[in-house]
C-alpha positions in Angstrom: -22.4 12.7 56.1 -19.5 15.7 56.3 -21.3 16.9 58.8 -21.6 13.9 60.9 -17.5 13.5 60.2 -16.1 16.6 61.2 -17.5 15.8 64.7 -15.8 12.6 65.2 -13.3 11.1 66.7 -10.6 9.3 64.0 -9.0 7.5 66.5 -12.4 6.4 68.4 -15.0 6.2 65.6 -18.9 4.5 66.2 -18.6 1.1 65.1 -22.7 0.8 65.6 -23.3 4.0 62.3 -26.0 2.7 59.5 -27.0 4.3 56.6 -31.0 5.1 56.2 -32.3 6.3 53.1 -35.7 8.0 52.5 -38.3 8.6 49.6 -39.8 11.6 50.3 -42.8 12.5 48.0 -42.6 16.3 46.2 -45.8 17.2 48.0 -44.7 16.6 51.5 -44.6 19.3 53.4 -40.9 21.3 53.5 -39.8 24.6 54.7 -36.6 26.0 54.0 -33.9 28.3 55.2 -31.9 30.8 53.5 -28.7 31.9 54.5 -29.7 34.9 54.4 -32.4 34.3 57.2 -29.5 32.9 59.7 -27.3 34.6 62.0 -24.1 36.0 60.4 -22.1 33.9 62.5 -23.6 30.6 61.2 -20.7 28.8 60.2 -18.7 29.5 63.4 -17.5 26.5 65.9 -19.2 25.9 68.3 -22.6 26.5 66.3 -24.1 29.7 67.8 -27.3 29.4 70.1 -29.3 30.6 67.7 -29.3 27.9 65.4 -30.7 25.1 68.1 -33.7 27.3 68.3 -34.0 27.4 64.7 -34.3 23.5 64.8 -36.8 23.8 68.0 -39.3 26.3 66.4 -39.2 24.0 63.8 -40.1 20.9 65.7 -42.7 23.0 68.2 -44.7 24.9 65.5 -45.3 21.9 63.2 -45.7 23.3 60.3 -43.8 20.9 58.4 -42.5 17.3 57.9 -39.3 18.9 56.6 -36.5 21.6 57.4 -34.2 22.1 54.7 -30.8 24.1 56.0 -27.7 25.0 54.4 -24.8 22.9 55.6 -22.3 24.8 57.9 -19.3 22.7 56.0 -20.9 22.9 52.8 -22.6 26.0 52.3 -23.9 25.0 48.8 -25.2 21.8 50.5 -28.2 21.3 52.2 -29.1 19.3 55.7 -32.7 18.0 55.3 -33.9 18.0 59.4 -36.9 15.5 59.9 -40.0 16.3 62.3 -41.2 12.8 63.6 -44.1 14.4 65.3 -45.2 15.9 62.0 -48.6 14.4 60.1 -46.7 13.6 57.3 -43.9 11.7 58.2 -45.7 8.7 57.6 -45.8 9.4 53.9 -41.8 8.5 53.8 -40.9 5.6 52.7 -37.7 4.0 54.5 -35.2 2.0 53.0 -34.2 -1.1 54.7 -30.9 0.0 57.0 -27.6 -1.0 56.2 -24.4 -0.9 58.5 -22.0 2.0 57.5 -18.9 0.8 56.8 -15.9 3.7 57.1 -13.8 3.6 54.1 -9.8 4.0 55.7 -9.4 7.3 53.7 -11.8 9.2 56.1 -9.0 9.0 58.8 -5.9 9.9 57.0 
């Protein structure tokens, strides 16, 4: 979710956001990334090029249902990036949606 706020707009904020949550099972198939393996400029604004076509090899090559990234904000966080296309996305299990509800302190 940081990731997602840093981008908005306080004074214009989506009013259409829900929350999805997902089971995924331990033998799904996940790849992940190391800091190490990204460009030393990772954590600059706007996101370097590079990073985009981290994301696309991902999604083109197929090898996995998951990409696991370290978040730009956050850098002991990780972004878990879905492939939709992948075989074993249909081994999640989705949790019913729920609207997001912004809690005032996010815009102070």
């Amino acid at each position: 979710m940081v990731e997602y706020f840093v981008h908005l707009d306080a004074k214009h904020p989506p009013q259409d956001l829900v929350l999805a949550t997902a089971a995924i099972p331990q033998d799904v198939s996940m790849e992940q990334v190391s800091i190490a393996e990204l460009p030393s400029d990772w954590r600059r604004t706007p996101a370097p090029r590079g990073l985009a076509a981290i994301g696309e090899r991902f999604v083109l090559e197929g090898r996995s249902a998951v990409l696991i990234v370290p978040s730009a904000i956050s850098p002991t966080e990780f972004n878990w990036l879905l492939n939709p296309a992948h075989p074993d996305m249909s081994r999640l299990a989705v949790g019913p949606l729920q609207h997001f509800v912004y809690d005032s302190r996010f815009f102070r």
